[in-house]
N, C-alpha and C positions, 0 to 999 in steps of 0.2 A: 513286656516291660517297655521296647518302645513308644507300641500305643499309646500306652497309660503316660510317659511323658509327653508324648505329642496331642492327646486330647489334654493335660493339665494346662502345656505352650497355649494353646485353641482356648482353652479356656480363660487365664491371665489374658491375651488379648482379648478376649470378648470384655471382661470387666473395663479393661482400660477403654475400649473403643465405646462402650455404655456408659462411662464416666465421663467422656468426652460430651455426647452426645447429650449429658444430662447438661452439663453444663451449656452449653450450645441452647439447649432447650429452654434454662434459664435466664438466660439473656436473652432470646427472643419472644420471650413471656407465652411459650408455646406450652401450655399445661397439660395436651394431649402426649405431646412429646416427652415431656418428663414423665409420666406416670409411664410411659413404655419403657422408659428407658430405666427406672427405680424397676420394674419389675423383670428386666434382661440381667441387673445387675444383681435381684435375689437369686434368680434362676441359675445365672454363673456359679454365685458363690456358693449354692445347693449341690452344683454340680462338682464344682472342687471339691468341697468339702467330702462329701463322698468317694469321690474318686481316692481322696487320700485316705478315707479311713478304708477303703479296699485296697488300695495299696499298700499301709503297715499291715493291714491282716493277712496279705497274701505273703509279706517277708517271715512274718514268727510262724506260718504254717510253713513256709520253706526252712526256716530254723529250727522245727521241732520234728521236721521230717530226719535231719541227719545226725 
């Protein structure tokens, strides 16, 4: 249960820190830079999103254990 919030923290900061960077990227007309940084920020959100649907599946397997 820790992990799982300490990789979701890990990962809300990676979005924020890829949001940054996109923007960064954008203002300095770096088109390398944005296209890494749109694809950190798919990646992140893949990675949440997942981590949370294994996480409600791991509560109703724990609620349907008792």
């Amino acid at each position: 249960m820790k992990k799982q919030i300490a990789l979701n923290v890990f990962y809300t900061l990676g979005i924020i820190a890829s949001f940054l960077g996109l923007k960064w990227g954008y203002e300095q007309h770096n088109y390398w830079a944005l296209g890494l940084f749109v694809v950190t920020i798919l990646l992140f959100l893949y990675l949440k999103v997942k981590l949370t649907r294994d996480f409600r599946q791991s509560l109703k397997d724990k609620a349907n254990q008792h």
